[in-house]
N, C-alpha and C positions, 0 to 999 in steps of 0.2 A: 559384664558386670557394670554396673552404673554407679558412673562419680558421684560421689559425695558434693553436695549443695553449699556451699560455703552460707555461714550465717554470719550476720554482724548485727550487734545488739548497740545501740543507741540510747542513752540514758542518762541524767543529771549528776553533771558531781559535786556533791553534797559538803564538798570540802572546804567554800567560802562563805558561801550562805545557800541557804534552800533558794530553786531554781522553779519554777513554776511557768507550764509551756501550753501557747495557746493552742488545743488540738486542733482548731478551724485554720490557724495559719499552718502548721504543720501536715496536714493534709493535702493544701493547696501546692503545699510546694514539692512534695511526696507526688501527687498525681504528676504535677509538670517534669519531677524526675524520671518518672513512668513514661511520659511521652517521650522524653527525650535519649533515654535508654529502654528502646524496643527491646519486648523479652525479656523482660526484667519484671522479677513479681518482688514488689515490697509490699511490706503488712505492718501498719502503724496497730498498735495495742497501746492501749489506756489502761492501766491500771487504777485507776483513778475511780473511775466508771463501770460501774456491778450491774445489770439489769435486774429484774424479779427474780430471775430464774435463776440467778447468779454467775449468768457469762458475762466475762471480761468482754469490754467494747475491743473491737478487732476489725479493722477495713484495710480490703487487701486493692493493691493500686498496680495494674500490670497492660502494657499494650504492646496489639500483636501489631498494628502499623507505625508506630514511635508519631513521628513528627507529623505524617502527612494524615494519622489518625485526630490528631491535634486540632489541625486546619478544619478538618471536618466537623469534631464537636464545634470550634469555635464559628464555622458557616451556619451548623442546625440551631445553635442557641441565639446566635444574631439571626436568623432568617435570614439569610442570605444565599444566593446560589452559586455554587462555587464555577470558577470558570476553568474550563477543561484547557484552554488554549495556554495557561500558564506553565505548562508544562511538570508540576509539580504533583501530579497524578502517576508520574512515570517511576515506579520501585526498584531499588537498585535489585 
C-alpha cells in the first residue's frame, strides 16, 4: 500500500491587511527550493489567474538531480562549459 503524500497549503493571512504576492518572485524561489530539495515536487497555483478556458494558473517545480541539476541550468543559460575536474559531477 502506498503512503499518503503529505500536502501543505501556503496562503495569506488576511487577518492584518490584504497581502498580495509576487508570482515571478515566488516561483523563483519555489524552483531554487526544488533544486535544493531533490525529489521534491512543489506546485505554485495562482488563484488569481483564470486562462480562457478557465484553468487556474498551476506550475509544478520538481528536480531529479537537486543541486548538481542547478549548476547545470545555470552552465547552459550562461553558456558556459561546465568542468568535469571539479568534482561536483560525482552523485552521492
Amino acid at each position: 500500500m502506498k503512503e499518503p503524500v503529505p500536502r501543505y497549503t501556503f496562503g495569506p493571512t488576511w487577518r492584518f491587511s490584504p497581502r498580495i504576492y509576487n508570482k515571478d518572485i515566488l516561483e523563483s524561489r519555489l524552483r531554487e527550493l526544488a533544486y535544493l530539495n531533490r525529489k521534491i515536487r512543489i506546485v505554485l497555483t495562482d488563484e488569481r489567474e483564470i486562462d480562457e478556458a478557465g484553468k487556474i494558473y498551476e506550475k509544478v517545480f520538481y528536480s531529479e538531480g537537486g543541486i548538481i541539476e542547478f549548476v547545470e541550468m545555470l552552465d547552459q543559460n550562461g553558456k558556459r562549459t561546465p568542468d568535469p575536474e571539479s568534482g561536483l559531477y560525482g552523485r552521492p
